[in-house]
C-alpha positions as semicolon CSV with decimal commas, in nm:
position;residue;x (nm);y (nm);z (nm)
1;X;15,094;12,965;20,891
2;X;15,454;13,017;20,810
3;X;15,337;13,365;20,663
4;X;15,169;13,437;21,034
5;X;15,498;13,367;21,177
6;X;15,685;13,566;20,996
7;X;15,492;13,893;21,054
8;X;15,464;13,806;21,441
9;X;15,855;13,784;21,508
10;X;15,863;14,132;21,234
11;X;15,624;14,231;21,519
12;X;15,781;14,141;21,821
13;X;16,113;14,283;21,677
14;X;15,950;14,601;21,607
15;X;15,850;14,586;21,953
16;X;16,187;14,509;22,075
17;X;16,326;14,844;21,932
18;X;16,046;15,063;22,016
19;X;16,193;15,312;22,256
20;X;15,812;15,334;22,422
21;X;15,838;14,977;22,508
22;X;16,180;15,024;22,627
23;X;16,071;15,315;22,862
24;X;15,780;15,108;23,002
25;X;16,014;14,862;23,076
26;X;16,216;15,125;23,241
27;X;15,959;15,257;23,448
28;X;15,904;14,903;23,558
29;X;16,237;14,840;23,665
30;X;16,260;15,172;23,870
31;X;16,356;15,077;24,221
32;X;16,031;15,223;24,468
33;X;16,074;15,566;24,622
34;X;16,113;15,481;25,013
35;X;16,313;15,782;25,137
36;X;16,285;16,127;25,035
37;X;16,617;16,157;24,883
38;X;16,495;15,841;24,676
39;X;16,313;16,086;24,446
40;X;16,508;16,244;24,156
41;X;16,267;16,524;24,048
42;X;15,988;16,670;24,230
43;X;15,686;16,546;24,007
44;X;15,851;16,178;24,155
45;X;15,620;16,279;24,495
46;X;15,286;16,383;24,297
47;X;15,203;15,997;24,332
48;X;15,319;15,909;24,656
49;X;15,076;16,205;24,779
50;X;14,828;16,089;24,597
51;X;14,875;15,770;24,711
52;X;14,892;15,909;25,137
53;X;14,601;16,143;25,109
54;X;14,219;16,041;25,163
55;X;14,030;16,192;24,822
56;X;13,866;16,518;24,945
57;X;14,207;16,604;25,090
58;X;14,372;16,507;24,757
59;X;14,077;16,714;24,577
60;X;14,151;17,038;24,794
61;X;14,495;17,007;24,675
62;X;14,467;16,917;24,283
63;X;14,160;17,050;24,196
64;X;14,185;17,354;23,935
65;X;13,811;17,571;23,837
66;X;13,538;17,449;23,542
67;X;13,745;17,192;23,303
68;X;14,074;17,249;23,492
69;X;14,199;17,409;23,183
70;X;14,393;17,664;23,341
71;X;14,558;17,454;23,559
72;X;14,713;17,232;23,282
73;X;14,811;17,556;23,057
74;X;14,991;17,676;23,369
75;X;15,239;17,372;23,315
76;X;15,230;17,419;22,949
77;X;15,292;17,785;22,949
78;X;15,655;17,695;23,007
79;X;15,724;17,509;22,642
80;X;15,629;17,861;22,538
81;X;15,953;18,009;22,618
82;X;16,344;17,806;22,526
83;X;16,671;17,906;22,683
84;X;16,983;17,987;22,496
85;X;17,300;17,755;22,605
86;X;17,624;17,911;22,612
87;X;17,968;17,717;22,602
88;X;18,333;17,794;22,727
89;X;18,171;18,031;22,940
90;X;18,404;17,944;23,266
91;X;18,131;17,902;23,506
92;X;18,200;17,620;23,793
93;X;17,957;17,797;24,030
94;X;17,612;17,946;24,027
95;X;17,569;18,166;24,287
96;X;17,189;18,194;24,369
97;X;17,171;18,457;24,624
98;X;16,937;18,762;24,518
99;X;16,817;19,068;24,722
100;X;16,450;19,078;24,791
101;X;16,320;19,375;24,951
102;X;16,635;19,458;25,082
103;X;16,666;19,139;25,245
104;X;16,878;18,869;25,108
105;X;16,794;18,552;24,990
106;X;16,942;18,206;24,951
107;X;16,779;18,130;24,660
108;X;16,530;18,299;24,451
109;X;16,234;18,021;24,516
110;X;16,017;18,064;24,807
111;X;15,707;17,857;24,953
112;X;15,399;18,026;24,849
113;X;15,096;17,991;25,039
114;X;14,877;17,672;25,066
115;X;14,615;17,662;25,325
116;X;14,547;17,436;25,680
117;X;14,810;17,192;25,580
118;X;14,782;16,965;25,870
119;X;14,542;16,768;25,620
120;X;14,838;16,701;25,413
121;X;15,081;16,549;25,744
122;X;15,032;16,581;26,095
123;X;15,288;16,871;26,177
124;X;15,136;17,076;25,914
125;X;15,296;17,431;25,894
126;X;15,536;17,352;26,103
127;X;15,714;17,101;25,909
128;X;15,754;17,292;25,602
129;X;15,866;17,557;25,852
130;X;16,146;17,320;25,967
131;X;16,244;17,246;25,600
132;X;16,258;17,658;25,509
133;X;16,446;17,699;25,817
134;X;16,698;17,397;25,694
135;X;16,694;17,521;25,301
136;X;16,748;17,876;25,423
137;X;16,377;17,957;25,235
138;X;16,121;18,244;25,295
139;X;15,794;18,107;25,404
140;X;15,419;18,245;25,260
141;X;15,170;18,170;25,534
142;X;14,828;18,114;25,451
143;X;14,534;18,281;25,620
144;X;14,410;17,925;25,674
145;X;14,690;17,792;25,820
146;X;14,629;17,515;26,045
147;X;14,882;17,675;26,287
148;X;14,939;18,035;26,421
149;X;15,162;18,255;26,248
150;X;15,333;18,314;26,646
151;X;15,415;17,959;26,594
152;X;15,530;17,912;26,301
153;X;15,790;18,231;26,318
154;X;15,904;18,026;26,634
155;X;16,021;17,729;26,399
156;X;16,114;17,928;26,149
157;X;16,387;18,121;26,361
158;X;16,203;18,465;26,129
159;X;15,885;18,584;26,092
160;X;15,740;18,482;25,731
161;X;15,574;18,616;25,465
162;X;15,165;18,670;25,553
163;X;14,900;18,610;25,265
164;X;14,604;18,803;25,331
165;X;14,265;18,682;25,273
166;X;14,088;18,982;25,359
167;X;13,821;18,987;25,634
168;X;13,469;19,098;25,507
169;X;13,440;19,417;25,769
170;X;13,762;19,680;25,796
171;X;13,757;19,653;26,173
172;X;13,824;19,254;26,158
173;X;14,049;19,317;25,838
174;X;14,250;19,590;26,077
175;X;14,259;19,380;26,360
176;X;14,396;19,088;26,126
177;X;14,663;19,249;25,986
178;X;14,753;19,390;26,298
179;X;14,813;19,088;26,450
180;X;15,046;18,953;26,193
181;X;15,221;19,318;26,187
182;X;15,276;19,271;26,563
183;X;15,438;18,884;26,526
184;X;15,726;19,086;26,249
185;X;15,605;18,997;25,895
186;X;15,778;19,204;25,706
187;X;15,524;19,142;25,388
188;X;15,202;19,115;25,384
189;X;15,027;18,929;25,044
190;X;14,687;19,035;24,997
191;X;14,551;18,786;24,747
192;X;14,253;18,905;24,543
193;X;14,195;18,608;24,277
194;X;13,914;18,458;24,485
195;X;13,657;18,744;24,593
196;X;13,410;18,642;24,279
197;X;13,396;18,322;24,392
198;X;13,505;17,982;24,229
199;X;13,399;17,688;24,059
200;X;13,624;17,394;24,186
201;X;13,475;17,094;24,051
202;X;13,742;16,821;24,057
203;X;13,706;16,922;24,475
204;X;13,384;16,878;24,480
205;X;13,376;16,541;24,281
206;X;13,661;16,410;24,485
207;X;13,472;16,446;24,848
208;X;13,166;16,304;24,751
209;X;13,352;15,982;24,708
210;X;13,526;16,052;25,041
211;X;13,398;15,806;25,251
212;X;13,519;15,979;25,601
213;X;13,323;16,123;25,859
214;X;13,444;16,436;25,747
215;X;13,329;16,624;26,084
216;X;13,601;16,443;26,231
217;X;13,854;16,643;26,137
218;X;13,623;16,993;26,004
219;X;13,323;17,161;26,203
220;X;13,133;17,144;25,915
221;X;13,117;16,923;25,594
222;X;13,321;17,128;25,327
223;X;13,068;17,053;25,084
224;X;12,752;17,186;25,296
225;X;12,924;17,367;25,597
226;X;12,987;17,760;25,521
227;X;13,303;17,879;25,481
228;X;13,309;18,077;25,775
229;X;13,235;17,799;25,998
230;X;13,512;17,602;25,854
231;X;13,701;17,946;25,895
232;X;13,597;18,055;26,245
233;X;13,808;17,730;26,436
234;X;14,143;17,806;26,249
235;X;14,384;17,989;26,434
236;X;14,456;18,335;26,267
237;X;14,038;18,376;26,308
238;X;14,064;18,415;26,703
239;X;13,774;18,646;26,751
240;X;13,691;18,673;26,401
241;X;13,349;18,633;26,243
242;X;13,560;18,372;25,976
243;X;13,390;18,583;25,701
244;X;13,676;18,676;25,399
245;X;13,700;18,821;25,066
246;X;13,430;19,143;25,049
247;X;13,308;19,054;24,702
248;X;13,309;19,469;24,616
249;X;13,656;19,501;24,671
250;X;13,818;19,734;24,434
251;X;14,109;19,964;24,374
252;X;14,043;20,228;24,701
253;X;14,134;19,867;24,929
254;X;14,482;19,888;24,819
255;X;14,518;20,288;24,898
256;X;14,349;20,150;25,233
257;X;14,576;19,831;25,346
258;X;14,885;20,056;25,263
259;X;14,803;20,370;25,564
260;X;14,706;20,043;25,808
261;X;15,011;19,876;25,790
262;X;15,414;19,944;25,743
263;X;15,480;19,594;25,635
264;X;15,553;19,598;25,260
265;X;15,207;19,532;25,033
266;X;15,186;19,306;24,780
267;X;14,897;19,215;24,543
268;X;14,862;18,832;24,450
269;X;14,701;18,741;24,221
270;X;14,755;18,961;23,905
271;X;14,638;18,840;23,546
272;X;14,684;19,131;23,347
273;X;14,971;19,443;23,243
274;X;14,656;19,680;23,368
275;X;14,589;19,527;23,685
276;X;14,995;19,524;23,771
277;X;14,996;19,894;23,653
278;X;14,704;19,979;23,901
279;X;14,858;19,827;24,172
280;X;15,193;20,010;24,106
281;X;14,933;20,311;24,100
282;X;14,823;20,257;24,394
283;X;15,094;20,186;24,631
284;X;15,149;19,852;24,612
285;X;15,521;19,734;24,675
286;X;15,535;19,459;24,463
287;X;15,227;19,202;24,240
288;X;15,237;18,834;24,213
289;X;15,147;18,697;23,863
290;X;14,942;18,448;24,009
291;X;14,609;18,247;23,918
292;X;14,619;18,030;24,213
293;X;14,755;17,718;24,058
294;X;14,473;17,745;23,836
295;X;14,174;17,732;24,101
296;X;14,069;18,115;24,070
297;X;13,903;18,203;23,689
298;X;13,867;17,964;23,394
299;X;14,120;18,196;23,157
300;X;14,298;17,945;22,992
301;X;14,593;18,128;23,054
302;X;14,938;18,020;23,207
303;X;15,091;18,246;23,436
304;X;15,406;18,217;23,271
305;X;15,246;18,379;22,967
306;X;15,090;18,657;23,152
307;X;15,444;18,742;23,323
308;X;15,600;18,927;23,016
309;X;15,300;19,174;23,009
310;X;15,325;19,213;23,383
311;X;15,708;19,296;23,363
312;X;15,671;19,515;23,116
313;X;15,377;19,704;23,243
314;X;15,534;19,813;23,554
315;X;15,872;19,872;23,381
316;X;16,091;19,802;23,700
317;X;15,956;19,999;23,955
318;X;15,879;19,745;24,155
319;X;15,927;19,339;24,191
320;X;15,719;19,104;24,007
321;X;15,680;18,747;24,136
322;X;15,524;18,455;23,995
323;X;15,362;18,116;24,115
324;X;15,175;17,818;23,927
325;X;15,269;17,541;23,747
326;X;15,667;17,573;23,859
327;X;15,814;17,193;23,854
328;X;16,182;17,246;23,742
329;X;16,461;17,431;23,777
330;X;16,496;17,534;23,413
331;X;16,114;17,696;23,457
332;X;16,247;17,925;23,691
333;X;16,523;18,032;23,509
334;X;16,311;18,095;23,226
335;X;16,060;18,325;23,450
336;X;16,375;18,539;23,615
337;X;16,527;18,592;23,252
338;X;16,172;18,752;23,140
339;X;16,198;18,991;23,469
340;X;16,046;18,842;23,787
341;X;16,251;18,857;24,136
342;X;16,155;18,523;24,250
343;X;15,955;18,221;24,143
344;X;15,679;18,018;24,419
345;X;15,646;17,708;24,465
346;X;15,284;17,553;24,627
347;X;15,204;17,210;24,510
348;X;15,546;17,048;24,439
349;X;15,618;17,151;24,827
350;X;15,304;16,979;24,964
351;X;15,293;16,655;24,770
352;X;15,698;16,668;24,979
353;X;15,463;16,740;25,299
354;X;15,226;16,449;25,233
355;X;15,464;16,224;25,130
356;X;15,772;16,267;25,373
357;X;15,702;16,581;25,629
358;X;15,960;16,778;25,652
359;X;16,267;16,571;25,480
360;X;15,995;16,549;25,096
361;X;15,939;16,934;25,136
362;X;16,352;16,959;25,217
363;X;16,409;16,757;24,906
364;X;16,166;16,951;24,674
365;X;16,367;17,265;24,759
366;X;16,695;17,056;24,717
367;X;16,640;16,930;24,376
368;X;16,507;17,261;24,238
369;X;16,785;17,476;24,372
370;X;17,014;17,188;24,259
371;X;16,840;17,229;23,897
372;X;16,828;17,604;23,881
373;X;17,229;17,601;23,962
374;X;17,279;17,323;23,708
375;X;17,122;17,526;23,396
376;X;17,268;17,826;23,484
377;X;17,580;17,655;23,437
378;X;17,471;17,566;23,110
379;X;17,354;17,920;23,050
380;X;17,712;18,063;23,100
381;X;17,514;18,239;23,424
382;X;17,727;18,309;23,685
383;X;17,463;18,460;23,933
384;X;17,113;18,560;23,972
385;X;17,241;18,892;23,889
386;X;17,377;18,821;23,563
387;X;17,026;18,672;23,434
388;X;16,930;18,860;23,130
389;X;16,629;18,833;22,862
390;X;16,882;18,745;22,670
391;X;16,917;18,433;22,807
392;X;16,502;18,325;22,703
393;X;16,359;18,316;22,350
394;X;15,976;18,302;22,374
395;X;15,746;18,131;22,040
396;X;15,390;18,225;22,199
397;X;15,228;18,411;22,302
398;X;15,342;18,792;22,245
399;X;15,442;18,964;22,472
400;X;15,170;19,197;22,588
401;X;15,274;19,604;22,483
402;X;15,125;19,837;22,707
């Protein structure tokens, strides 16, 4: 007995010191995130959204393809690559204003696309409108916006960015774009990951335990219901058949899109050096390295380890941007050191959305401007401009060598 006694209090002391215990204990303690301001990074929100939405709405939104592989190496993509510190360097301020197609920027982080958000809060587009308006940040509307893109450049005192999902016919597809030419977008975002198709299986797993009428709030059950029925009562389909992506889509498109319109063309969705160096090729203004948060193709690929090939492939000529898996400030200092113009955000913004409206997406872009300004400090950055490759060591992959 006195034996037994003796190893339990060696136990419970080892407990006592174990920093795991201590953190758990921590985490415990935290005080409970009632405002948005409450939250200190932007992962803090994940929860509370998961927590707000019903479970095919929080499918849609964290639901990769197949095992969801790519969607976790997008987050671990960014332990591939370490900044350099430097000291003494004299830098009080970090001035985060870049030029983006001429046109300048706050900040180099914009809100990338994510579709109908009025499942996520009530005002939908509009809110995160009101926050890009308030954080002085460009806006990426999708095609399936809940609202039109008339009224969202309303709230957003500018006309924002457009991301195409391209009709199936060219006289819908002209008519489409356009339309959004006519309401000022200056870019249009064709995105091109999704015409094979996709395997979203964490979506589909996550409605079937949704016990919602889901015709309440869809014309047809997202599950059963085509896509263009779903498609055909969303604004930006006025008149449209609702059909998108032609599934035999290839190069000749681009060549197309760019005599239809004089907004500037950009291809999202880019995995590959080749694919950026055909765009280039063929017109395109800019590519987006971009595997839709992971929901497009089962690569197993982060997006932050196809960048460097990307960069490099189109050698300058025109701006590279990036989206998936972005959570902190230091990640997007990391992507502008290997070459891109500006880093998007999509989930981090909506859990904001789902969580607070417009003051969580507000604070999302708060804390990761406040984080990108903080390690550029510690980078001895002074401003975007200064960021070098010099400034990010990379362990794996290679970079690609066209």
């Amino acid at each position: 007995m006195t034996r037994l006694l003796s190893h339990r209090r060696e136990f419970l002391r080892f407990l006592a010191a174990s920093p795991l215990l201590t953190s758990a204990m921590a985490q415990e303690s935290f005080a409970p995130i009632t405002t948005a301001t409450d939250a200190i990074n932007v992962m803090d929100f994940e929860p509370l959204a998961r927590k707000a939405l019903p479970p095919a709405h929080w499918g849609y939104l964290s639901t990769g393809v197949d095992d969801d592989l790519t969607l976790r190496m997008n987050r671990e993509a960014m332990t591939h690559y370490q900044l350099r510190a430097h000291r003494l360097a004299g830098v009080a301020q970090a001035d985060l204003n870049t030029q983006v197609f001429g046109a300048s920027w706050d900040m180099p982080i914009y809100l990338s696309a994510v579709g109908h958000q009025k499942q996520f809060n009530p005002a939908g587009e509009l809110a995160t409108a009101r926050a890009a308006k308030a954080q002085k940040a460009v806006q990426m509307l999708s095609t399936v916006t809940s609202t039109s893109v008339e009224d969202v450049a309303k709230v957003l005192g500018t006309p924002p960015w457009y991301q195409l999902y391209m009709p199936k016919s060219w006289v819908e597809t002209e008519a489409l774009v356009k339309r959004v030419e006519a309401a000022g977008c200056p870019v249009l975002a064709w995105t091109i990951d999704g015409l094979a198709g996709r395997h979203t299986e964490t979506l589909t797993r996550l409605a079937r335990i949704d016990t919602r009428n889901c015709l309440s709030c869809h014309v047809a059950h997202p599950l059963t219901g085509s896509a263009s029925e779903l498609n055909r009562v969303r604004p930006m389909f006025a008149g449209l058949s609702g059909e998108i992506n032609p599934p035999a889509a290839d190069w000749t498109y681009v060549d197309r899109l760019k005599e239809m319109t004089s907004m500037k063309l950009i291809i999202k969705g880019i995995d590959t050096g080749e694919d950026a160096k055909l765009a280039q090729q063929h017109g395109a203004d800019g590519v987006v390295v971009s595997n839709h948060g992971g929901r497009a193709a089962e690569t197993g690929r982060g997006t932050m380890d196809i960048l460097p090939e990307v960069v490099s492939a189109v050698g300058g000529k025109i701006p590279v941007f990036v989206d998936g898996g972005f959570r902190r400030g230091t990640d997007v200092l990391k992507a502008l050191a290997i070459g891109a113009s500006a880093v998007g955000i999509g989930r981090p913004y909506i859990w904001g959305l789902a969580s607070f409206g417009q003051e969580g997406v507000q604070q999302v872009l708060e804390i990761l401007r406040s984080e990108l300004a903080l390690i550029m400090r510690q980078c001895g950055i002074p401003s975007i401009a200064k960021i070098s490759k010099e400034s990010v060591l990379a362990t794996a992959p290679k970079a690609y060598t066209p």
